[in-house]
C-alpha positions as CSV (number, residue, x, y, z in Angstrom):
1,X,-100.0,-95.1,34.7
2,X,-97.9,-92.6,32.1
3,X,-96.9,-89.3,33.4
4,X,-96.0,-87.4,31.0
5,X,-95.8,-83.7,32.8
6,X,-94.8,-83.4,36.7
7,X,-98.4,-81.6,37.3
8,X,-99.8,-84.9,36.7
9,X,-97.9,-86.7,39.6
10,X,-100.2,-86.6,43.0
11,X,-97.1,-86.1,45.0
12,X,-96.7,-82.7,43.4
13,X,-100.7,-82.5,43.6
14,X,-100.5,-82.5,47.7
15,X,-96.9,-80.5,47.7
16,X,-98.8,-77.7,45.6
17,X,-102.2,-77.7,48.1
18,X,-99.7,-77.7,51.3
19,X,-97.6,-75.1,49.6
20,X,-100.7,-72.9,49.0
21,X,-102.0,-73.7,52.9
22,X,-98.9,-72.9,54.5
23,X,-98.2,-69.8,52.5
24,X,-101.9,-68.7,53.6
25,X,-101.5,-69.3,57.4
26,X,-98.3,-67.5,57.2
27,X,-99.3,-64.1,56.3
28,X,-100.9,-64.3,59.4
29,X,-100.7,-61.0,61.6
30,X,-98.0,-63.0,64.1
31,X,-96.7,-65.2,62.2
32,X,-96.1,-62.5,59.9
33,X,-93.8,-60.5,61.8
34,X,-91.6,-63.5,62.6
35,X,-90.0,-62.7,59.1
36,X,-87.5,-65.1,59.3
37,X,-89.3,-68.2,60.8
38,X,-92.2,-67.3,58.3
39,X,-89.5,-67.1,55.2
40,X,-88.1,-70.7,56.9
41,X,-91.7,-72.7,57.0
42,X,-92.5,-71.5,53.6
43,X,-89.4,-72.7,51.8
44,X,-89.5,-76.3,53.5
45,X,-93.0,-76.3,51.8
46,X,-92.2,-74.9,48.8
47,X,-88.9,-76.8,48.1
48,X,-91.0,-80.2,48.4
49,X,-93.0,-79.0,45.3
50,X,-89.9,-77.6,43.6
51,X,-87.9,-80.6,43.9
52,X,-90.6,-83.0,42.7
53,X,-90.9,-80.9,39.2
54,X,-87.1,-80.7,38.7
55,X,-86.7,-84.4,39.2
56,X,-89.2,-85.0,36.9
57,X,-87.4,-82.9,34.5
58,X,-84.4,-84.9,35.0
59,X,-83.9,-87.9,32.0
60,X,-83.0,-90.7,34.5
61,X,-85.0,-92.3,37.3
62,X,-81.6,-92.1,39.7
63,X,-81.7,-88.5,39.6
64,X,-85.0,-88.0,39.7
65,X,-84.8,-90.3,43.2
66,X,-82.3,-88.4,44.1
67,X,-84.9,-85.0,44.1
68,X,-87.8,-87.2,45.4
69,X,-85.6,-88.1,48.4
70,X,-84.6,-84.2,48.8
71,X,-88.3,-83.1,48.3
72,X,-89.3,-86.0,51.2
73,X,-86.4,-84.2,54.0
74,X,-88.0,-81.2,53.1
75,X,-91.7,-82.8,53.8
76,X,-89.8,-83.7,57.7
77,X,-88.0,-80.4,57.7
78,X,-91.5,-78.7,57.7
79,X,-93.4,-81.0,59.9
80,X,-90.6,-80.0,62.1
81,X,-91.5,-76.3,61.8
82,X,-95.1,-77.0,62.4
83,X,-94.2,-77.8,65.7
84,X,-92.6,-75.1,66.2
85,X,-95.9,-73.1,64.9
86,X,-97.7,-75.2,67.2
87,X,-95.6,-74.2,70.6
88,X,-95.4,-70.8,69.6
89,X,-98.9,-70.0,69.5
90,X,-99.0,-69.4,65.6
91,X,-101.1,-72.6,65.2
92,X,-103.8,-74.4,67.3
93,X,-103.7,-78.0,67.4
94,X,-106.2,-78.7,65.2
95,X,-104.6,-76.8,62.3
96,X,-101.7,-78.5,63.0
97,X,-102.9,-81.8,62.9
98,X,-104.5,-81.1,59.0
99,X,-101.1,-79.5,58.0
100,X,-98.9,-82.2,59.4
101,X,-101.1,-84.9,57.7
102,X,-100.9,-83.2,54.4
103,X,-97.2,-83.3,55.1
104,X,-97.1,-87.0,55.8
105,X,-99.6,-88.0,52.7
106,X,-97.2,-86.1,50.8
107,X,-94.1,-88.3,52.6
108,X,-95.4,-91.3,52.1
109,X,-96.6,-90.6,48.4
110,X,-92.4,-89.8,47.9
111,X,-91.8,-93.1,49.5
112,X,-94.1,-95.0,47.4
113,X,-92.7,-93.4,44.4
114,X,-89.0,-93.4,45.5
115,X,-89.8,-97.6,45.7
116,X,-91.7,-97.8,42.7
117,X,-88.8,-95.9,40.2
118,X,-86.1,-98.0,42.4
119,X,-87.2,-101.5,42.8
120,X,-89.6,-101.3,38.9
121,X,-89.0,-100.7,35.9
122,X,-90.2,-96.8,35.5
123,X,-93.2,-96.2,33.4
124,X,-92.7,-92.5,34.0
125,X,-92.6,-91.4,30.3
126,X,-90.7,-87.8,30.4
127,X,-91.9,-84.7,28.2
């Protein structure tokens, strides 16, 4: 398959959906107030979907690994915080469990396309 703009890659697809559920749950009336653990949980998420469109953007399949695999430490760097979520009361388990999947989908579609541009040759066609 031929990507030719990031929006069409499903990684950024399930980035952009957590992005948009973890901003949501956020503005929360506890979670809320905890401005800075708030601000923290919503930049892991939103990072992930940054870093996917400005690897894409980048004219090289190294560099553009090199923001998959920064986008995919973000993807850990928020299931971390959803843990934190979870023991602080701001989430109940079952939320968690739907968040932190989302987060690991989106891991493993990095992984899969970290493998693909490093061990293929990429058919990734650039804008």
């Amino acid at each position: 398959m031929t990507y030719r703009r990031f929006e069409e890659l499903p990684a950024w697809q399930t980035a952009r959906k957590l992005v948009r559920d973890v901003c949501r749950f956020a503005e929360k009336d506890d979670f809320r107030r905890n401005w800075g653990f708030r601000d923290q949980i919503q930049k892991a998420a939103i990072s992930t979907m940054a870093n996917i469109a400005e690897g894409f953007s980048r004219r090289s399949d190294r560099e553009f690994v090199q923001f998959l695999f920064t986008a995919k430490a973000s993807a850990a760097e928020l299931q971390s915080h959803l843990y934190a979520a979870l023991d602080l009361g701001y989430l109940d388990e079952a939320t968690f469990r739907g968040y932190y999947s989302q987060a690991d989908l989106l891991a493993r579609q990095l992984s899969g396309l970290i493998s693909y541009l490093t061990g293929h040759r990429s058919r990734i066609v650039r804008g």
